[in-house]
Every structure is written in C-alpha cells, then in structure tokens.
Phi, psi and omega in degrees: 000132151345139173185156160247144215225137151208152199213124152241202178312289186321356209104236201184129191211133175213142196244122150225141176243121148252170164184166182217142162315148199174141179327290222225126161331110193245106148249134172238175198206154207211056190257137171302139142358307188278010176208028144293357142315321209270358191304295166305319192280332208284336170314298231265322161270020161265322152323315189288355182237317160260174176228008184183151200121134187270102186246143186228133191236112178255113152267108168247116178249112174239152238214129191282168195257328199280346171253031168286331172074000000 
C-alpha cells in the first residue's frame, strides 16, 4: 500500500491515505492513541482541498524502544 514512512531516533512513522468516490465528503481515521489530537487539524485540511469522496487516513507508529527515555 502506498504510503509516507519517515523514520528518525524516535522510530518510525507512515502516513496512509485512500479514497474512493463518493456523493458526499466522509473521513475516517485509524490513529495510536497519542496521536488522537491531529484528528481535527488533518480533517479541517482535507475539507479545505476536497469536497466530496471517502477518505481513510492510517497512522502507524513505532516507537524505537532505546528513545523511551
């Protein structure tokens, strides 16, 4: 599947988006817990460029174990 991977100290993180047509603007999300804030700002820019369409938004995060701190 498609995706953007970034990978530092901290670990690893990939960003995935689909969609499919659709009547009316849908998004869902599929986020770890510590990063159930971003929900709202990543909505409000998926509103400002579309208008219409089912989008699935995936966060995957691993958390390298040696940057636990």
């Amino acid at each position: 599947m498609p995706a953007v991977e970034i990978k530092g100290d901290w670990g690893s993180a990939a960003w995935e988006l689909r969609s499919v047509n659709q009547r009316y603007l849908e998004t869902y999300f599929r986020l770890p817990e510590q990063f159930r804030s971003l929900e709202p700002v990543v909505r409000e820019r998926i509103r400002a460029r579309l208008t219409r369409g089912k989008v699935e938004c995936t966060l995957r995060f691993e958390q390298d174990p040696s940057a636990q701190g």
